[in-house]
C-alpha positions as CSV (number, residue, x, y, z in Angstrom):
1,X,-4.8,-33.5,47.9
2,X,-4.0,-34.6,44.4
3,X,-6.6,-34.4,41.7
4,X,-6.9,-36.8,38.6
5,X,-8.4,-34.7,36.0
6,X,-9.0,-35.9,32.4
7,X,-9.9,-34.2,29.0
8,X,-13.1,-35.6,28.0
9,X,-14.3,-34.8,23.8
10,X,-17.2,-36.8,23.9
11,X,-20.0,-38.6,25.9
12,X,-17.5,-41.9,25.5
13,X,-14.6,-40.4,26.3
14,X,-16.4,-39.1,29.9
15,X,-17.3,-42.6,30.6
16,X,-13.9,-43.9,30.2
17,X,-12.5,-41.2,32.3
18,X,-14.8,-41.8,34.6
19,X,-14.7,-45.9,34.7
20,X,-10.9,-45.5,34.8
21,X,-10.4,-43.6,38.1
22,X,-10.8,-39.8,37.2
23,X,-11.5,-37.7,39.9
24,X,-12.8,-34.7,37.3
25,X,-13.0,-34.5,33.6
26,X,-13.3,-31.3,31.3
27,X,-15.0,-30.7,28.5
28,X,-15.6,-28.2,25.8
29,X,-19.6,-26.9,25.3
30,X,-20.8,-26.3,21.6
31,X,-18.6,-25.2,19.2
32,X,-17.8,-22.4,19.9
33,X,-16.0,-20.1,22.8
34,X,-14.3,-22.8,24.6
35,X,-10.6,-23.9,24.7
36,X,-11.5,-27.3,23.0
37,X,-12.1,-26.6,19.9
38,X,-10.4,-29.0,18.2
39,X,-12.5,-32.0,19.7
40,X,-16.0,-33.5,19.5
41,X,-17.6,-31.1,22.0
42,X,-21.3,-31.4,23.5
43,X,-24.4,-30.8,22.7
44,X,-27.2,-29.2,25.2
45,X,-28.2,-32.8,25.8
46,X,-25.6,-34.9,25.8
47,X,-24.0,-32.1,28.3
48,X,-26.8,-32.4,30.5
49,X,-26.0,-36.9,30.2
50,X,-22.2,-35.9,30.8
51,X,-22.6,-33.8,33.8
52,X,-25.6,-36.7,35.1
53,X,-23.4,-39.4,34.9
54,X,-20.4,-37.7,36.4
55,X,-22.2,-36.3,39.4
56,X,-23.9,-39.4,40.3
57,X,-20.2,-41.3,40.7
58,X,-18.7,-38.7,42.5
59,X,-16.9,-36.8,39.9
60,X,-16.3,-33.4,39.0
61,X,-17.1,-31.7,35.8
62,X,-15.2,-28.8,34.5
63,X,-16.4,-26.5,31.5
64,X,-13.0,-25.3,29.4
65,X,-14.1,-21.4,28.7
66,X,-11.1,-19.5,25.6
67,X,-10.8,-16.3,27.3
68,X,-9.0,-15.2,24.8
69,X,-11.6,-14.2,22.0
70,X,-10.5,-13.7,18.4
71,X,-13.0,-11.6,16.0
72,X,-14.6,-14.2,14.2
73,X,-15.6,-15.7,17.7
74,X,-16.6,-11.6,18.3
75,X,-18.7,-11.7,15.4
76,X,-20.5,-14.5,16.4
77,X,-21.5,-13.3,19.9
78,X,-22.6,-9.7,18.5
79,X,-24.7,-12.3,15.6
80,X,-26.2,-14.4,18.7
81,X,-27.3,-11.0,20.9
82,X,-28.8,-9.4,18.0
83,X,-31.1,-12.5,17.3
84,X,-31.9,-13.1,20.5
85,X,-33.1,-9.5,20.7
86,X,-35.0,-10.5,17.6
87,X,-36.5,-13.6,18.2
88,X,-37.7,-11.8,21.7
89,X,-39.0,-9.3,19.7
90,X,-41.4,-11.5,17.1
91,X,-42.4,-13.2,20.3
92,X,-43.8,-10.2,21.6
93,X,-45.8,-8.6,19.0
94,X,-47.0,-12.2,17.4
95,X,-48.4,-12.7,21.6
96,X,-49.5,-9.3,21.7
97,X,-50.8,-8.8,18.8
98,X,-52.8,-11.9,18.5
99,X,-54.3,-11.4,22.0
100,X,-55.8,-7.6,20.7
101,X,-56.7,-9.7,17.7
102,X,-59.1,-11.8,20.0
103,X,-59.9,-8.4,21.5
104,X,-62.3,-7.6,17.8
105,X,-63.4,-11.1,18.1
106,X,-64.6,-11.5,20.9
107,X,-66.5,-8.0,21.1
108,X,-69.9,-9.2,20.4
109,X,-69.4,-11.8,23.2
110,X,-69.8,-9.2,25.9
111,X,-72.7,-7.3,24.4
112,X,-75.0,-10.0,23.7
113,X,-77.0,-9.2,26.6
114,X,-77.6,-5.8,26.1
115,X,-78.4,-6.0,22.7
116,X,-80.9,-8.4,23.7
117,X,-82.3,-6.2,26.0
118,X,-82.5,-3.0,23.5
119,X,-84.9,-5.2,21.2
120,X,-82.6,-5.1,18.4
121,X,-81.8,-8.4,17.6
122,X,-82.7,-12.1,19.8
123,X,-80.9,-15.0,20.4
124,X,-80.8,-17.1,17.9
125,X,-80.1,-13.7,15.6
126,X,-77.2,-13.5,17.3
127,X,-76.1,-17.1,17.1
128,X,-76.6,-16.4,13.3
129,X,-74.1,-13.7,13.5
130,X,-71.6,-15.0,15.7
131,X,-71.4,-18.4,12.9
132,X,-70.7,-16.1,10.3
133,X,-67.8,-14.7,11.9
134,X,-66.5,-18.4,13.1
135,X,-67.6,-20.0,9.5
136,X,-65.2,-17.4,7.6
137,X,-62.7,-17.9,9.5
138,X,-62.6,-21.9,9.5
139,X,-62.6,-21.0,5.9
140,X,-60.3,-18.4,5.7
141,X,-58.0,-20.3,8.5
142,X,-57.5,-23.0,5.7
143,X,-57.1,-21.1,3.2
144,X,-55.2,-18.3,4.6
145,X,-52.9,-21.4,6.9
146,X,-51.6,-22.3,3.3
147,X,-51.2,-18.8,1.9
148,X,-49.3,-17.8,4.7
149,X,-46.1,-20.4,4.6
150,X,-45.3,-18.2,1.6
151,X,-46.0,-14.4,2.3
152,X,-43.9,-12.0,4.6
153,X,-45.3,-12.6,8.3
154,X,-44.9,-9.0,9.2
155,X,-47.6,-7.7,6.6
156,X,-49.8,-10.5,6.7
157,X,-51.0,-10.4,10.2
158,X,-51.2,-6.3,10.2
159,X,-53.7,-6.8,7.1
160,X,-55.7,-8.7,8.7
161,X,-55.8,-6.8,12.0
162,X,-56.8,-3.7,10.0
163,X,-60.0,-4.9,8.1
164,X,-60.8,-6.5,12.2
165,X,-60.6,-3.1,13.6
166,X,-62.6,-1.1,10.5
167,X,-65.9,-3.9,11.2
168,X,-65.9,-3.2,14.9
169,X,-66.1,0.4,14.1
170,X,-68.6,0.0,11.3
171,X,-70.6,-2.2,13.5
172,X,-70.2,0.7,16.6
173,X,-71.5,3.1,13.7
174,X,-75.0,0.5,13.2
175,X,-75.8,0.0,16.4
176,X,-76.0,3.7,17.0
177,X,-78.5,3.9,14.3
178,X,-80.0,0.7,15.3
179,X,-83.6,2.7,15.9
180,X,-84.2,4.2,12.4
181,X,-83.0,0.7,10.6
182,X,-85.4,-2.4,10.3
183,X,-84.7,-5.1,12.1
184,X,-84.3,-7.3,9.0
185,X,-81.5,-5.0,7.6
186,X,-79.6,-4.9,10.8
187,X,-79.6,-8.6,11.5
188,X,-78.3,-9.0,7.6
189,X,-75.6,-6.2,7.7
190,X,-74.0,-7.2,11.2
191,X,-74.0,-11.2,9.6
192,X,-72.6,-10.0,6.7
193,X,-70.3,-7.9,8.6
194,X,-69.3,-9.9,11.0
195,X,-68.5,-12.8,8.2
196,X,-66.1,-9.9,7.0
197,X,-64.2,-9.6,10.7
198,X,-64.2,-13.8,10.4
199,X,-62.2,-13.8,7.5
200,X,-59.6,-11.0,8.9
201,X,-59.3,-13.0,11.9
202,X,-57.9,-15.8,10.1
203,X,-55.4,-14.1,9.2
204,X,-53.8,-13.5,12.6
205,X,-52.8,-17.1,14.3
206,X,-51.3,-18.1,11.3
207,X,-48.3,-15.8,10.8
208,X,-47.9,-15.4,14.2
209,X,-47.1,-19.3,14.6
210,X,-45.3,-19.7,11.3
211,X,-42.9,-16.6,13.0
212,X,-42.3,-19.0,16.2
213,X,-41.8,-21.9,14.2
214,X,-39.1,-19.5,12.3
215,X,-37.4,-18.0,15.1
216,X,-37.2,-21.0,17.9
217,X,-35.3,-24.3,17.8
218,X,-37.5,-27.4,18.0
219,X,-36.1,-28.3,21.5
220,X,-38.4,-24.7,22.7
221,X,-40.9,-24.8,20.7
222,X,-43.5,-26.4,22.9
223,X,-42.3,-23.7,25.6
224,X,-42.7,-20.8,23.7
225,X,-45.5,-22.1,21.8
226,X,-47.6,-22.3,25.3
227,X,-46.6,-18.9,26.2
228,X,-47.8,-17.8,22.9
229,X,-51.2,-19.3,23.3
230,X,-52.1,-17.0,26.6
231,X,-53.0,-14.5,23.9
232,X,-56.1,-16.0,23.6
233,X,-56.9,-16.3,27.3
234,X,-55.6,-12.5,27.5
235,X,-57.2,-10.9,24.7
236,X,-61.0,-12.8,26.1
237,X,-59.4,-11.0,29.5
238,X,-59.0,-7.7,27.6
239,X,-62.5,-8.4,26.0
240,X,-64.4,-8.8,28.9
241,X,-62.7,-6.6,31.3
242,X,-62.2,-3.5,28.9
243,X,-64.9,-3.6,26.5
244,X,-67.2,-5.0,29.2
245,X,-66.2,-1.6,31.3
246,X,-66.4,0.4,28.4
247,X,-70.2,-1.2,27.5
248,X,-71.3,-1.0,31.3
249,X,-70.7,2.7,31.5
250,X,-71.4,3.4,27.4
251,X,-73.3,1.3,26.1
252,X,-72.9,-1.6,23.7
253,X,-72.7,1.0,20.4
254,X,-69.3,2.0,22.5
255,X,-68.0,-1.1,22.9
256,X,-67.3,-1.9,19.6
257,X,-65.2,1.3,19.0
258,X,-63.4,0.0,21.8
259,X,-62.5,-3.0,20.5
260,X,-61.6,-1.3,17.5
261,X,-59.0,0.7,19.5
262,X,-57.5,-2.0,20.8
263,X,-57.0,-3.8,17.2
264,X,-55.4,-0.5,16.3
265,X,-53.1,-0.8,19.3
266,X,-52.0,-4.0,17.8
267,X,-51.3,-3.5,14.3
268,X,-48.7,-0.8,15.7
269,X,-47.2,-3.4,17.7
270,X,-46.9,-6.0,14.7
271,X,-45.4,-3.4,12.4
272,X,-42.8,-2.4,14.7
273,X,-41.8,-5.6,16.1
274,X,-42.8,-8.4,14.3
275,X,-39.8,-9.7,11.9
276,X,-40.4,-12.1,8.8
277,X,-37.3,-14.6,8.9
278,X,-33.7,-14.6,10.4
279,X,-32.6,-14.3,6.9
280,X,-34.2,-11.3,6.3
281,X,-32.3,-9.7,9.3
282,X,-28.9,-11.5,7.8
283,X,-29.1,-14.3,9.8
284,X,-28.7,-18.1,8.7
285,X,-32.1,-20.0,9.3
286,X,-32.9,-21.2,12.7
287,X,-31.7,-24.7,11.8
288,X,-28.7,-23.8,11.2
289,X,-28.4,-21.3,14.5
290,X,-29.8,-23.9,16.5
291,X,-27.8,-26.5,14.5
292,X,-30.6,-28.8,14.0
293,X,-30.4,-32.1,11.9
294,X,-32.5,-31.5,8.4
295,X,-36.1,-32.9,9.6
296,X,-37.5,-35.6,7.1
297,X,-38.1,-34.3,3.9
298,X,-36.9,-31.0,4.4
299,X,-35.5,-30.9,0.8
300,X,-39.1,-31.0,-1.0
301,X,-40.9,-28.0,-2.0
302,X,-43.8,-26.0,0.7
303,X,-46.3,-27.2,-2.2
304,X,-45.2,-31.1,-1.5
305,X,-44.8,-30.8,2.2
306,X,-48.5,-29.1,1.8
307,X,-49.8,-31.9,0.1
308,X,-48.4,-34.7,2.5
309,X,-50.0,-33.2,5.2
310,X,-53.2,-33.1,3.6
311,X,-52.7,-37.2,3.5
312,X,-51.4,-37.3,7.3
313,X,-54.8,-39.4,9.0
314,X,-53.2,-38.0,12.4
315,X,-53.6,-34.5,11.5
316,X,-57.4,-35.0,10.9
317,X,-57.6,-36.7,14.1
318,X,-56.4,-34.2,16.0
319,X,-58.4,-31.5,14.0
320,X,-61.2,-33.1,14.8
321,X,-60.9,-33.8,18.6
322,X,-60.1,-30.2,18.3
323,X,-63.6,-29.2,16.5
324,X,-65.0,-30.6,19.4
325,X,-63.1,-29.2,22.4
326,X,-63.9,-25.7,20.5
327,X,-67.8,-26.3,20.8
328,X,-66.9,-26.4,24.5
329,X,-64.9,-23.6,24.7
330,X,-67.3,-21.3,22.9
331,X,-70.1,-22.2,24.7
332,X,-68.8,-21.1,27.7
333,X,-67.1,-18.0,25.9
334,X,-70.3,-17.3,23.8
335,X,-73.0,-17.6,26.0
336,X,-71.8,-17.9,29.5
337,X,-72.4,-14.6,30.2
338,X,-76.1,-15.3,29.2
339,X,-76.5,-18.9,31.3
340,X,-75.4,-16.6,34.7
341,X,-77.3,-13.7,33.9
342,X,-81.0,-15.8,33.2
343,X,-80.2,-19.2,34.8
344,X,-79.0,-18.2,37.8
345,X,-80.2,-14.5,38.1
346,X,-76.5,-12.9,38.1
347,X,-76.3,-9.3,37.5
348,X,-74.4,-8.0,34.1
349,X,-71.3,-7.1,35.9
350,X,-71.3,-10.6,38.4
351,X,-71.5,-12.4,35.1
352,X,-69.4,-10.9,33.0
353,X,-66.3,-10.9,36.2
354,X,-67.1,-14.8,36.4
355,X,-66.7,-15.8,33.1
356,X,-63.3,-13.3,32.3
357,X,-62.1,-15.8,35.2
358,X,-61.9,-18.5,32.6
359,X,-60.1,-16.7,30.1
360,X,-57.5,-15.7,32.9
361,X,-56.6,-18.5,34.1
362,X,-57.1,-19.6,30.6
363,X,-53.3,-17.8,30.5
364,X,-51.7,-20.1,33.7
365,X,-52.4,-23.0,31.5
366,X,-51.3,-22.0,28.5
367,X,-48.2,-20.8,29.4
368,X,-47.4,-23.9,31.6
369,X,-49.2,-26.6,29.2
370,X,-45.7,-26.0,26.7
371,X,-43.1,-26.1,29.1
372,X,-44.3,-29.0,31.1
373,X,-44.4,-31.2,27.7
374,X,-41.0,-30.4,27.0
375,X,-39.6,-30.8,30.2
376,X,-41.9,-33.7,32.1
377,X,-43.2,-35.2,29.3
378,X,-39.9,-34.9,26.6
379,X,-42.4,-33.3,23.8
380,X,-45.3,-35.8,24.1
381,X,-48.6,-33.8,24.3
382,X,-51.0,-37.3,24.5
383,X,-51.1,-37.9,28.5
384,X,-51.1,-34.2,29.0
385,X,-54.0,-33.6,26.4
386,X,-55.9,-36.7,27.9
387,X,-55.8,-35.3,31.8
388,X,-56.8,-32.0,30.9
389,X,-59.5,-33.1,28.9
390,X,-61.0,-35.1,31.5
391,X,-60.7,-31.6,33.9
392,X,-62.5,-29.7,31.3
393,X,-65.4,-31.6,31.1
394,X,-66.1,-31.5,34.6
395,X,-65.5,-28.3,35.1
396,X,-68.2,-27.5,32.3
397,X,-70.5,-29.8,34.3
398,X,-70.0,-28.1,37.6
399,X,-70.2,-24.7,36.0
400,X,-73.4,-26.2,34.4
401,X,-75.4,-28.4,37.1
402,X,-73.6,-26.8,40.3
403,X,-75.7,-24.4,41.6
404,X,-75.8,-20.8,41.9
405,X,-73.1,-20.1,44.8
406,X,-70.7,-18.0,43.8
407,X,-67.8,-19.7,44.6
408,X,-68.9,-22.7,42.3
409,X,-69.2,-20.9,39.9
410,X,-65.9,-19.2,40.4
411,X,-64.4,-22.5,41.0
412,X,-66.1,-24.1,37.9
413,X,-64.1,-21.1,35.3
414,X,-61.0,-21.7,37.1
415,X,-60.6,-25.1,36.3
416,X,-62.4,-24.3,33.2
417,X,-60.0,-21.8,32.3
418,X,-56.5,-24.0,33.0
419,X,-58.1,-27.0,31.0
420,X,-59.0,-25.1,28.0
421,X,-56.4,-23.1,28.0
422,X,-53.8,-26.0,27.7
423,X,-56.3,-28.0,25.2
424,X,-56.1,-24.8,23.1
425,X,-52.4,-25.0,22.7
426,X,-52.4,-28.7,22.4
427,X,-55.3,-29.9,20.5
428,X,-56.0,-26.1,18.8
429,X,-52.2,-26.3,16.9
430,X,-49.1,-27.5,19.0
431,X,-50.0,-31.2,18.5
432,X,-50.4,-31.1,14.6
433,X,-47.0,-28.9,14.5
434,X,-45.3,-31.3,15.7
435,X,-46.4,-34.2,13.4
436,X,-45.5,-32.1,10.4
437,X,-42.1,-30.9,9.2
438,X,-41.5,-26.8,9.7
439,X,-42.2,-25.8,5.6
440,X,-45.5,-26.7,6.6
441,X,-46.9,-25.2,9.5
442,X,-49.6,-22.8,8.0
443,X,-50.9,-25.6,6.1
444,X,-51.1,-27.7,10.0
445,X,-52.9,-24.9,11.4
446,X,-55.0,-24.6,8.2
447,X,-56.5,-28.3,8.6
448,X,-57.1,-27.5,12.5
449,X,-58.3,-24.1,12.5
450,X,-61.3,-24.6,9.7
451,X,-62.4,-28.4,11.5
452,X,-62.5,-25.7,15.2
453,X,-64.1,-22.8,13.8
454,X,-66.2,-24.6,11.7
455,X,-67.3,-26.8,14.7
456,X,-67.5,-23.6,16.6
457,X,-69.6,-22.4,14.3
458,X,-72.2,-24.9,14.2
459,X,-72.2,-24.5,18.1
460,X,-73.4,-20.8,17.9
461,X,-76.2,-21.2,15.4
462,X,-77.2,-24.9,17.8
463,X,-76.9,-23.2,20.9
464,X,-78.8,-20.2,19.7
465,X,-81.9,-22.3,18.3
466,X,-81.7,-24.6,21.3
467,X,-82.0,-21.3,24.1
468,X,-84.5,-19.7,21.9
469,X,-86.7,-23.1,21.3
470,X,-86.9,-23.5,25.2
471,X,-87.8,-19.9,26.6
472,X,-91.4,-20.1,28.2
473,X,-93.1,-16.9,28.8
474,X,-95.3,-16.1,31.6
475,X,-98.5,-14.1,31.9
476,X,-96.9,-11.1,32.5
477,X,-94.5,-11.5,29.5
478,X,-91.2,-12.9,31.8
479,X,-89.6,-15.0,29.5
480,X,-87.7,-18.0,31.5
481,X,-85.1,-19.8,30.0
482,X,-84.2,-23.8,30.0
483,X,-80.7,-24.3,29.3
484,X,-81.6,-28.5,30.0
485,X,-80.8,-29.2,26.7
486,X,-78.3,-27.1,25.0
487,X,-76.0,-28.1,28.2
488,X,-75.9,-31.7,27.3
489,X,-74.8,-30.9,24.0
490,X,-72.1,-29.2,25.4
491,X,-70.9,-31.8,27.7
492,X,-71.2,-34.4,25.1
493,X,-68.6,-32.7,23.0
494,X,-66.1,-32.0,25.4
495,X,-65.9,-35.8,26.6
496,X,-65.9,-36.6,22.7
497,X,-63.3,-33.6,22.4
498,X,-60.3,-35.9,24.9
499,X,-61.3,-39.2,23.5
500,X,-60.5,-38.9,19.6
501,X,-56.4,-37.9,20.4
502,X,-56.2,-41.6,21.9
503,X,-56.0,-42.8,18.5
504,X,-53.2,-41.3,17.6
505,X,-51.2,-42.7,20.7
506,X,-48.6,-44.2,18.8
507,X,-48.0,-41.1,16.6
508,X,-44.3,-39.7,16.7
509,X,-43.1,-36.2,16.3
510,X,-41.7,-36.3,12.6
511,X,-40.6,-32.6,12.9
């Protein structure tokens, strides 16, 4: 049986092929390695619109392949293994690294309890000391989101890493000689301390974005992006389930030097594998790899592209709606642990297993939250952000008003964990990338990051007075807790958290 098969250079041309009686049409894909050099050739999408349009009338699409390859066509393949290698390779240590950056954050999480229980500090101590860390870094996430569009990735985020790992040791070191300090100075030290590890901290998501923004085409970013974010919900994992082991069999003093192990772990990883730029591997800019069009004001200077998104009224939007979904999300990771153990009479170990739930799960919707933009939703985060929202709220309030059956509770940081672990990488930075051209991604995450943490902090030092303002003690010195009122404060932000994005519903993607 005779075939009619046509050359086709273009998304036109196919049509006409097509409309004209072909019974298969071949075409040439990219610009490179294929024996149709000489004509228009296809994109990834309008490929993907070709091959639609042909298979739905019955017609067959052949790709033309040059088997004969010359050596600049050589040099080209060698260039695109070696940055894929690359680009795999900043993807690892900027996930990796960030998650054992959360690792020394989340540290006193775990051992709030205990600490409690020695006598050496209460709660609303502690709520002091966990806002410092989360007021530094909503500072130094601002200030260190700018500072970072202009510095070399690599030795940025193992700085920062560093000073995070030295305060969890130093604060290993003060707990051990917790009995022969006063109270006063220990409360002041860890604050001041802890402030320290705040500021460090904020100098870990910002490089390690800025180096996806670097090495991935737009048309992956939200994939890759949502992968990326799991570090968060795997370094509360590695929090909870190493340090937690580690303080269960050693004590909370030992906790902290493992969490300072872990950040060590990490800066190892980001000096061996993370890589500034393609150019400083002798690569042409991702743009030009990808072969991007120049995004809207690409031409102006970081300091210009800085400033406009200073002016965006989106950006603030969503850094707000953000501030808020963070007061949920630290409630839960702050002083869940604490709600089981006195609300609902959990032990330390049936606590802390339910909570780490959250924060792995946290990592299923993280790591589906960016492809299922791109793919289902063609880059728009709004619905997404909006449906998730709505789940993380109730699952707060079943995790909150439920009861005490374990599989409630389990239930409630499951669904917990998926919503806030796609609202991180939506709300917490994706969603502002988006709106702002690629020069300017620190500064993005800068306007985010101090609105969350700031918001976060004002959470821990609420929370903290709220717990401690409603203990009752009994005759024989019990002290009962009524979480009543600190869990309505927490529910009221996360509803607030998925109704501020709506107003940005008719925002595009300028990037």
């Amino acid at each position: 049986m005779l075939e009619l098969l046509a050359p086709a250079g273009n998304l036109d041309a196919v049509i006409a092929a097509v409309q004209n009686g072909a019974d298969a049409v071949y075409m040439g894909f990219g610009d490179g390695f294929n024996a149709r050099r000489s004509a228009d050739n296809f994109t990834r999408e309008s490929f993907a619109k070709a091959v639609r349009y042909c298979h739905i009338r019955g017609c067959k699409v052949y790709v033309t392949l040059n088997t004969l390859v010359g050596d600049r066509e050589m040099d080209a393949a060698a260039r695109s293994k070696y940055y894929r290698r690359l680009r795999l390779q900043a993807f690892a240590a900027a996930t990796l690294g960030y998650s054992l950056y959360y690792v020394c954050r989340t540290s006193l999480n775990v051992m709030k309890k205990p600490i409690l229980d020695s006598g050496t500090l209460d709660a609303s101590q502690l709520g002091v000391i966990g806002s410092a860390l989360l007021f530094a870094y909503a500072v130094g996430k601002f200030v260190n989101g700018f500072i970072a569009d202009y510095c070399n990735i690599k030795r940025f985020m193992a700085t920062g890493l560093i000073l995070s790992a030295a305060v969890n040791a130093l604060m290993g070191l003060l707990g051990l000689a917790h009995s022969v300090i006063p109270t006063a100075v220990i409360f002041v030290t860890s604050a001041v301390m802890w402030g320290i590890n705040g500021w460090a901290q904020s100098m870990g998501a910002p490089p390690a974005i800025i180096s996806l923004s670097r090495w991935y085409p737009l048309r992956e970013r939200g994939t890759y992006y949502g992968f990326f974010s799991a570090s968060h919900n795997l370094g509360e994992f590695f929090s909870f389930l190493f340090v937690g082991s580690i303080v269960t069999f050693a004590g909370w003093q030992a906790g902290f030097f493992g969490s300072a192990v872990a950040g060590a772990i990490g800066v190892v990883i980001v000096l061996c594998w993370l890589h500034d730029t393609p150019e400083s591997k002798g690569l042409p800019p991702v743009e030009a790899l990808a072969h991007e069009k120049p995004a809207p004001g690409a031409d102006k200077s970081v300091r210009e592209i800085q400033k406009q998104v200073l002016r965006t009224p989106a950006v603030w939007v969503l850094a707000a709606a953000s501030a808020f979904m963070y007061i949920s999300r630290y409630a839960i990771n702050g002083w869940g642990v604490l709600f089981l153990q006195e609300a609902k009479g959990y032990s330390d170990v049936e606590a802390i297993s339910v909570v780490s739930i959250n924060a792995l799960l946290g990592i299923l919707g993280t790591v589906l939250s960016g492809w299922f933009s791109d793919k289902l939703f063609k880059g728009d985060r709004k619905i997404p952000a909006l449906l998730f929202g709505i789940l993380n709220s109730l699952a707060l309030a079943l995790f909150l008003y439920g009861g005490n059956a374990m599989w409630v509770n389990v239930l409630s940081m499951v669904l917990f964990g998926i919503a806030i672990g796609v609202l991180i990488c939506f709300l917490g930075g994706l969603m502002a990338v988006d709106i702002v051209p690629r020069k300017a991604t620190g500064a993005a995450l800068g306007v985010v990051g101090i609105a969350s943490y700031c918001a976060a902090g004002i959470q821990d030092v609420a929370s903290g007075w709220l717990i401690n303002a409603n203990i009752t003690v009994t005759a024989d010195g019990a002290k009962h807790y009524d979480f009543g009122p600190v869990a309505v404060f927490w529910i009221t932000a996360s509803i607030i958290s998925f109704l501020l994005p709506l107003m940005n519903r008719k925002q595009k993607t300028e990037a």
